[in-house]
Backbone as a chain_set.jsonl record, in Angstrom:
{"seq": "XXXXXXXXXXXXXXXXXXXXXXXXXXXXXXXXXXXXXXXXXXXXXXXXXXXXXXXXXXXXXXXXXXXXXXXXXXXXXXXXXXX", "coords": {"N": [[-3.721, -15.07, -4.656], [-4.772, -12.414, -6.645], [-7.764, -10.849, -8.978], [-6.847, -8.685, -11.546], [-8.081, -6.342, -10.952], [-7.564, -5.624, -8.217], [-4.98, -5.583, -8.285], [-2.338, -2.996, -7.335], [-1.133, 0.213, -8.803], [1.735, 1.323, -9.957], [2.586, 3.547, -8.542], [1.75, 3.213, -6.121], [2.87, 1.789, -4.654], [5.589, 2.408, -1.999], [8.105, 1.314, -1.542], [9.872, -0.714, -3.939], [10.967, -3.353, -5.659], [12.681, -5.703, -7.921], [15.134, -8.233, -8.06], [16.791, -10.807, -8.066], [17.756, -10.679, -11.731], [16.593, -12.532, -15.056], [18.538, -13.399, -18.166], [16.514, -14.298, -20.8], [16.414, -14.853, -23.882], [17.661, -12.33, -24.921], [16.09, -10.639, -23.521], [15.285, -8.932, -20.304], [14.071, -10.673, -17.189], [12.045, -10.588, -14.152], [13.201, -12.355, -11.006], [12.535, -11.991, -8.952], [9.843, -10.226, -6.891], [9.745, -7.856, -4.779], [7.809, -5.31, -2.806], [6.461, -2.749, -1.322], [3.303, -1.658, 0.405], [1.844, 2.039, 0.127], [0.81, 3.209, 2.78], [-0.727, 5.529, 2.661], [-2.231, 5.545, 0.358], [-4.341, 3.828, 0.72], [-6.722, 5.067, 0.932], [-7.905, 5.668, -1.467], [-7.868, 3.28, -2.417], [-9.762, 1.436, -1.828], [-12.034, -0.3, -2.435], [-10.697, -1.666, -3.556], [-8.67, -3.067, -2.45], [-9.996, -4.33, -0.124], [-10.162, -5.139, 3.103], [-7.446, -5.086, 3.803], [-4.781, -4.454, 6.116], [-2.486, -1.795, 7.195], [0.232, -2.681, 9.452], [1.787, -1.071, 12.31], [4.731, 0.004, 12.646], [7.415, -2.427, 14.6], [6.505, -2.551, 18.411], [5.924, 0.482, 18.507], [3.653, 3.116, 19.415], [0.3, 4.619, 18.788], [-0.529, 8.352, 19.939], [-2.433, 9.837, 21.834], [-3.979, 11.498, 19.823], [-2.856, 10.461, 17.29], [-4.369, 8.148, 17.442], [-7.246, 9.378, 17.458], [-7.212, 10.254, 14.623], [-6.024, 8.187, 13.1], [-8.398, 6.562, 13.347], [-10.747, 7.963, 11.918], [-9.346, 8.332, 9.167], [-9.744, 5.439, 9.192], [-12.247, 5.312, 9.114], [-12.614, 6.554, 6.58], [-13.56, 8.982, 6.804], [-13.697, 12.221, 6.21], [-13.405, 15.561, 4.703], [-12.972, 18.119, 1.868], [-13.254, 20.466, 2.688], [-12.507, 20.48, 5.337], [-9.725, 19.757, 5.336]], "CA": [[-3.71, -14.238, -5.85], [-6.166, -11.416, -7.329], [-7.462, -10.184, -10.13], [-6.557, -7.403, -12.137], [-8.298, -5.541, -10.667], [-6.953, -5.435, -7.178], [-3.586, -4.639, -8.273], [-1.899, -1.47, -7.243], [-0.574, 0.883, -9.413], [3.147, 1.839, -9.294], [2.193, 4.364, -7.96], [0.968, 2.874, -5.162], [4.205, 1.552, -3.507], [6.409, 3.148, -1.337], [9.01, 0.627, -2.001], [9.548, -1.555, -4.868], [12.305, -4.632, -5.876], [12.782, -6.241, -8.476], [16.49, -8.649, -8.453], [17.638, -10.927, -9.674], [17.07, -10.622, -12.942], [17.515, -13.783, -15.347], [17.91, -12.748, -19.423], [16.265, -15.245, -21.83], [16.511, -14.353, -25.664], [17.978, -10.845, -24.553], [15.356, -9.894, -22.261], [15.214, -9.653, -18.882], [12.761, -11.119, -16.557], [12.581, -10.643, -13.052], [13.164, -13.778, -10.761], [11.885, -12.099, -7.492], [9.878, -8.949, -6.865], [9.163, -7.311, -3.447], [6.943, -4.396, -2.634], [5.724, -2.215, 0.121], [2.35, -0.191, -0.592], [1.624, 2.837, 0.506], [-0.674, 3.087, 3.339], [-1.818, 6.752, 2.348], [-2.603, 5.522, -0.886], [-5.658, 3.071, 0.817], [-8.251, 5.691, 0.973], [-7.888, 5.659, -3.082], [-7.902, 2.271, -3.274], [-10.411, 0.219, -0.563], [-12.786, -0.943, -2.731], [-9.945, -2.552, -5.046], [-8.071, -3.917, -1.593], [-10.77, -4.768, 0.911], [-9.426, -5.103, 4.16], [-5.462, -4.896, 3.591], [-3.873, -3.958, 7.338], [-0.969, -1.27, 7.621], [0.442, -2.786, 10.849], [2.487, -0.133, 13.146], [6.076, -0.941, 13.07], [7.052, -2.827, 16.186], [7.132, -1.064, 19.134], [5.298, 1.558, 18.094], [2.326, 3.11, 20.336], [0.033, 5.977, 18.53], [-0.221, 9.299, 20.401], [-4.333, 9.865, 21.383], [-4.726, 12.352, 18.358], [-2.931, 9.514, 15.879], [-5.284, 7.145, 16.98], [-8.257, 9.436, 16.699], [-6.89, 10.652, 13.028], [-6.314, 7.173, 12.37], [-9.793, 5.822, 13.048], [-11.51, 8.962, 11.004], [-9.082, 7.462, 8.161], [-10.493, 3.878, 8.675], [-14.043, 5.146, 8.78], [-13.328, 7.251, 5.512], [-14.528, 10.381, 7.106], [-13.083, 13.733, 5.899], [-13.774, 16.006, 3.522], [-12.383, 18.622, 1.407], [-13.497, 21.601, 3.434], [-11.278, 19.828, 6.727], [-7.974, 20.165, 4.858]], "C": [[-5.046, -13.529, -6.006], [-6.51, -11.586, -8.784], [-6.795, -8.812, -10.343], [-6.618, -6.402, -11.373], [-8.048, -4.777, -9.214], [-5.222, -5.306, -7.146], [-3.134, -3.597, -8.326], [-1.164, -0.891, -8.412], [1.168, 1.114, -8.851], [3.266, 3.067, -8.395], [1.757, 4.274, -6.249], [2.107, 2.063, -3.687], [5.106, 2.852, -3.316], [7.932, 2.863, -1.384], [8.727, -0.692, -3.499], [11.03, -2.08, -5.572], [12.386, -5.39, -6.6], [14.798, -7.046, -8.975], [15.88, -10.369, -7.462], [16.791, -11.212, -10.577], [17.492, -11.994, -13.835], [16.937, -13.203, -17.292], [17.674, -14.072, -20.458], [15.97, -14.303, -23.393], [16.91, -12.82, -25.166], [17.008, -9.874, -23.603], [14.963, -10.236, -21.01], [13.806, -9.357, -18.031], [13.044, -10.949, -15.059], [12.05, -11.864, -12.211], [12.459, -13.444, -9.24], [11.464, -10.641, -7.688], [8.993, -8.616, -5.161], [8.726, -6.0, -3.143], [6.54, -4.305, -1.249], [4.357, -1.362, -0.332], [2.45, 0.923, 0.475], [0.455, 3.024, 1.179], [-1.508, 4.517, 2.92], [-2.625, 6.542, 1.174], [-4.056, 4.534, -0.436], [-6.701, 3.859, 0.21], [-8.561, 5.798, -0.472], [-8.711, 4.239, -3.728], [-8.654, 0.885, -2.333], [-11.021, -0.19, -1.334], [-11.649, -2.319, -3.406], [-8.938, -4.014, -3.709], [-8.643, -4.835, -0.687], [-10.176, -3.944, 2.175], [-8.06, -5.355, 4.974], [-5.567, -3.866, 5.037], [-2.358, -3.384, 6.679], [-0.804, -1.565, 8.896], [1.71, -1.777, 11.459], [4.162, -0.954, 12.78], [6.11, -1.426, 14.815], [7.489, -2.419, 17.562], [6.908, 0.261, 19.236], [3.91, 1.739, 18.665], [1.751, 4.584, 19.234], [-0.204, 6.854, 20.043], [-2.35, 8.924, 20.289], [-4.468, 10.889, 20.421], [-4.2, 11.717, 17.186], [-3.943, 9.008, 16.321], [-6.215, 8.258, 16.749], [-8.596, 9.761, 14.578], [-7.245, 8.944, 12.432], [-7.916, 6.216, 12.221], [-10.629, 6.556, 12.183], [-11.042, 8.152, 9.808], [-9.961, 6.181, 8.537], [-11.644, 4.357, 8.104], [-14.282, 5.93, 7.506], [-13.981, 8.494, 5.845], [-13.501, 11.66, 7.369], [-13.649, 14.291, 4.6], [-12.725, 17.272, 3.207], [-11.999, 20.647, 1.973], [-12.271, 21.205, 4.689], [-10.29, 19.841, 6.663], [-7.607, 21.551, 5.182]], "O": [[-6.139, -13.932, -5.609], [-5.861, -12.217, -9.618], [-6.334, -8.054, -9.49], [-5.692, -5.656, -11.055], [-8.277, -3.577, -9.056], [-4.478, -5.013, -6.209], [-3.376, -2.961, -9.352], [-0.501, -1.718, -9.038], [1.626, 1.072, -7.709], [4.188, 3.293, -7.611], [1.53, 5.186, -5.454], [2.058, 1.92, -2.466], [5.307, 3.843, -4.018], [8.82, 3.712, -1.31], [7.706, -1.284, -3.848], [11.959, -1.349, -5.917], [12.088, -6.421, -5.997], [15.519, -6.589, -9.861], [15.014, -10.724, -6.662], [15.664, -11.707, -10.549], [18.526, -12.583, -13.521], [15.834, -12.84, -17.7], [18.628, -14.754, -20.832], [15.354, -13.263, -23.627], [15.879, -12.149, -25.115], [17.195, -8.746, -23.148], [14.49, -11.294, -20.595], [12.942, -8.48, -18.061], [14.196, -11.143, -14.669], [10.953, -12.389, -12.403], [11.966, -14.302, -8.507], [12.153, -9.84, -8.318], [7.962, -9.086, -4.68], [9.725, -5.299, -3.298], [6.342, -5.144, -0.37], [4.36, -0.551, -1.258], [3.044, 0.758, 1.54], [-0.661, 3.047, 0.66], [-2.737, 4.563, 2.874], [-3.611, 7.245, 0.951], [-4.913, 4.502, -1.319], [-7.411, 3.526, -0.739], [-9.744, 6.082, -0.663], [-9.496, 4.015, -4.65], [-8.225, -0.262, -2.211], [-10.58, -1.334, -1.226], [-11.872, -3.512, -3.609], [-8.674, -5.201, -3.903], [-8.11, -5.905, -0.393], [-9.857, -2.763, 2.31], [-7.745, -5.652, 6.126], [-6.211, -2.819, 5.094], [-1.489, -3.977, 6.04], [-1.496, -0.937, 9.697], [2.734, -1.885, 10.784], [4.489, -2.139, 12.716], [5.414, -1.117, 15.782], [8.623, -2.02, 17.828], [7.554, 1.063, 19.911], [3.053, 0.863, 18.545], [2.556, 5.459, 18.914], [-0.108, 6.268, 21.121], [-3.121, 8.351, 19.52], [-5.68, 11.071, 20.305], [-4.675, 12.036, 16.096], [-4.884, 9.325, 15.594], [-6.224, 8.409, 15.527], [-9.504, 9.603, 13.762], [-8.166, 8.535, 11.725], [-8.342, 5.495, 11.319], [-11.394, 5.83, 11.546], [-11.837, 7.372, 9.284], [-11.035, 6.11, 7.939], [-12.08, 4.057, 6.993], [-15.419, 6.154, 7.092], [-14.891, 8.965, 5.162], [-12.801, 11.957, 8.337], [-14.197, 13.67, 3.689], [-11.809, 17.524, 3.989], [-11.144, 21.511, 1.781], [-11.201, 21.813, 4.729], [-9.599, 19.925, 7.679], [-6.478, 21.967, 4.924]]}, "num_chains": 1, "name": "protein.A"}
């Protein structure tokens, strides 16, 4: 578990699950919830995650210009001019 403060925003998943639901005094609660985040959404949110891995699905090789994209993402290096 975290704090607070390392929790994502809704915003921040890509998927998101909440069933079954169970209703006490008329409101319902959820009994399981499952989530995916959004890996684009890291570069927003590293300080709040650390070092949270998006792993490749499996089976999956990058191309040599994903990986170099993807290591620029790790290292945080782009700017607004590069778009």
């Amino acid at each position: 578990m975290c704090s607070f403060d390392c929790n994502p925003s809704i915003g921040d998943f890509s998927f998101l699950e909440m069933n079954p639901f169970a209703m006490v005094n008329g409101e319902p609660y959820p009994l399981d919830i499952r989530g995916e985040l959004d890996d684009t959404t890291a570069f927003k949110n590293f300080k709040k995650w650390g070092g949270i891995e998006f792993p490749l699905p499996f089976g999956r090789v990058l191309s040599p210009t994903e990986s170099f994209i993807h290591e620029l993402d790790e290292k945080g290096v782009f700017h607004s001019a590069d778009m």
